[in-house]
C-alpha positions as CSV (number, residue, x, y, z in Angstrom):
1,X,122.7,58.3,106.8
2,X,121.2,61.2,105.3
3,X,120.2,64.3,106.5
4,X,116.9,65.9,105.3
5,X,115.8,69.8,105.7
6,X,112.7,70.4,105.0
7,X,112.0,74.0,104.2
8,X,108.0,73.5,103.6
9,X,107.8,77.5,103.0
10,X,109.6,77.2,99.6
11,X,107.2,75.5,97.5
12,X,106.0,78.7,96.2
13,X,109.7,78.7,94.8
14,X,109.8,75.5,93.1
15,X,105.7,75.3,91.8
16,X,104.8,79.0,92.0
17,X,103.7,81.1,89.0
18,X,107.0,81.4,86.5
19,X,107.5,85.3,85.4
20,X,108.3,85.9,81.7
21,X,110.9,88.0,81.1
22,X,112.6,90.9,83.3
23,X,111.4,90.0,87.2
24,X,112.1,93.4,88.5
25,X,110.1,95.3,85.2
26,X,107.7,92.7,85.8
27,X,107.4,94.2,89.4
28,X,107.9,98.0,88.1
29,X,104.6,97.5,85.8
30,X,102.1,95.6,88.1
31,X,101.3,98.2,90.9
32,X,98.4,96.8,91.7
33,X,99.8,93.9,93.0
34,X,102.4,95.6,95.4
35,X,101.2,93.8,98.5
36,X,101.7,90.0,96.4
37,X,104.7,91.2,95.2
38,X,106.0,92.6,98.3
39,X,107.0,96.3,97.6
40,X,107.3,98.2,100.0
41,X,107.9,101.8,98.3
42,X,107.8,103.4,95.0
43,X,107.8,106.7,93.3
44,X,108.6,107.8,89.8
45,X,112.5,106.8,89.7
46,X,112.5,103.7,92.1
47,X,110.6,100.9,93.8
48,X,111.5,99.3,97.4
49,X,110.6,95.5,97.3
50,X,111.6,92.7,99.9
51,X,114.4,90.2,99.0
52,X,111.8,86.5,98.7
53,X,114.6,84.9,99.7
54,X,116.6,87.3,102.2
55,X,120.3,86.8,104.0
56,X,118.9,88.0,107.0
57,X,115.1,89.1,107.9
58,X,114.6,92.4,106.7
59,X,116.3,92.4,103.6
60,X,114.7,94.4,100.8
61,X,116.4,95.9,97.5
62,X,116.0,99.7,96.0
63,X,115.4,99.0,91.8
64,X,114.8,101.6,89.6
65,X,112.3,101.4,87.2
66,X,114.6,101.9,84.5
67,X,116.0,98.7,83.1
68,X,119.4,98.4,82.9
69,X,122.4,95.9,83.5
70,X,124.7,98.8,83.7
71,X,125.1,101.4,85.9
72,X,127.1,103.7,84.2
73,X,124.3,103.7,82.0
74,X,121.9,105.0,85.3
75,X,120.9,108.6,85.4
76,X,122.7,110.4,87.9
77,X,119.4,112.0,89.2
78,X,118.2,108.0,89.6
79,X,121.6,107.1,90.9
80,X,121.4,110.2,93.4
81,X,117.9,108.9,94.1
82,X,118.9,105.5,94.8
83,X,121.5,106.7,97.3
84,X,119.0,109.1,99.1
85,X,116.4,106.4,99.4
86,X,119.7,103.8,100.4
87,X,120.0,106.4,103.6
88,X,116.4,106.7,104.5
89,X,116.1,102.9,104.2
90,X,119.8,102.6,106.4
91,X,117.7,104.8,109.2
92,X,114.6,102.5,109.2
93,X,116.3,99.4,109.8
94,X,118.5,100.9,112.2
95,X,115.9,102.8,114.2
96,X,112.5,101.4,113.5
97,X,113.8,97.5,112.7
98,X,116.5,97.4,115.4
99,X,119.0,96.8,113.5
100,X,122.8,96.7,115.0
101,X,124.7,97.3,111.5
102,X,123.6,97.1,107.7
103,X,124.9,95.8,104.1
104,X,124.4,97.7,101.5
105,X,125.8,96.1,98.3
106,X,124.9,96.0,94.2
107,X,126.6,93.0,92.0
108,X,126.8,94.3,88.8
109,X,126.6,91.8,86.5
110,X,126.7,87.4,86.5
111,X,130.3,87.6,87.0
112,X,130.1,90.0,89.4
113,X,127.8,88.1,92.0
114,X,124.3,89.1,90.4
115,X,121.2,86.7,90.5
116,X,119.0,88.9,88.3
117,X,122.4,90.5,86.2
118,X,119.7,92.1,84.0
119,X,118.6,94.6,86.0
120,X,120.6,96.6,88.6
121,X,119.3,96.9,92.3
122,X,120.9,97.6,95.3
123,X,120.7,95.3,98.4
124,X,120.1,96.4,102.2
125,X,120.8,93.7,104.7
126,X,120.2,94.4,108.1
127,X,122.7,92.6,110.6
128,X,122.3,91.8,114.3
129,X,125.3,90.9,116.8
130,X,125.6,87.2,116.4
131,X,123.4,86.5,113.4
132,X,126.0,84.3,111.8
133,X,126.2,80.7,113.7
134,X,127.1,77.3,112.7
135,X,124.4,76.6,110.5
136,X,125.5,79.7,108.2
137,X,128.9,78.8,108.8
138,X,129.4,75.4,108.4
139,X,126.4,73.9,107.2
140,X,126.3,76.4,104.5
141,X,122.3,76.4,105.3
142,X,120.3,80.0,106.6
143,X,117.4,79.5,109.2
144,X,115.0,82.6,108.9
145,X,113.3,83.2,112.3
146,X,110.8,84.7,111.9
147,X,107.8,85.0,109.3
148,X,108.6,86.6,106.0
149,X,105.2,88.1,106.0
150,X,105.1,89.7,109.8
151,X,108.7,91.0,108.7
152,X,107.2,92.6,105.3
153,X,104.1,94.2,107.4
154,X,106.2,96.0,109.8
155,X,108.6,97.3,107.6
156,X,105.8,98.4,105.4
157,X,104.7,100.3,108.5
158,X,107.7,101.9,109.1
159,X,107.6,103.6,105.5
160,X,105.6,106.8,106.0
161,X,108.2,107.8,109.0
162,X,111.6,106.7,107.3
163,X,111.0,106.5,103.7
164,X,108.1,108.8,102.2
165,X,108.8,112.3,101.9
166,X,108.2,114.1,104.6
């Protein structure tokens, strides 16, 4: 017998609208579609723009607009503003997400992990006490609880407290 899982919310995925080229400078140059796009943040060095298809809900990535496949090849200022932003957003998904620990983790490169190895970003994965279960574990299969859009709207409320300077 086979099993089936249907996962309706992924045919965006499969028949959505293919992006030439870089996907990250793709989203560095359209600001006016942020809220399609899902960014959540951006200023002159960096954007903040959810993970379409997170580890856990919550997940978003800090990119910076520079595009690069190396990091030694970052700015230090845009490396120091990566790290800054990588606190603030730490805070907001401890404090105004509820999040019990967090992730934080960049694969540089395709041998090193990366599924856009073109241009560096650094991940932010909220975890909660008992998020991993059997279907993670054995079934090698993730179940996202909740809607990827009410997650993206509260986060993007929580910016102007945790993430825009203040």
């Amino acid at each position: 017998m086979e099993d089936i899982l249907y996962a309706p919310w992924r045919d965006e995925y499969i028949g959505g609208q293919k992006i030439e080229g870089c996907v990250f400078c793709h989203i560095s140059s359209h600001v006016q579609d942020d809220e399609n796009l899902h960014v959540l943040y951006r200023d002159e060095r960096c954007f903040i723009v959810m993970n379409k298809y997170p580890y856990t809900p919550g997940h978003f990535m800090i990119i910076p607009h520079f595009h690069t496949d190396k990091l030694e090849e970052l700015s230090s200022d845009t490396w120091l503003h990566m790290s800054a932003l990588a606190q603030k957003g730490v805070r907001l998904l401890k404090e105004g997400f509820g999040a019990h620990g967090v992730n934080i983790g960049m694969n540089l490169g395709k041998a090193g992990g990366a599924g856009i190895a073109e241009h560096i970003h650094m991940h932010l994965v909220p975890r909660f006490n008992r998020d991993t279960n059997f279907i993670t574990s054995i079934g090698q299969s993730r179940v996202y609880s909740t809607d990827f859009e009410k997650i993206y709207l509260k986060i993007k409320s929580l910016i102007p407290e945790y993430i825009s300077d203040n």
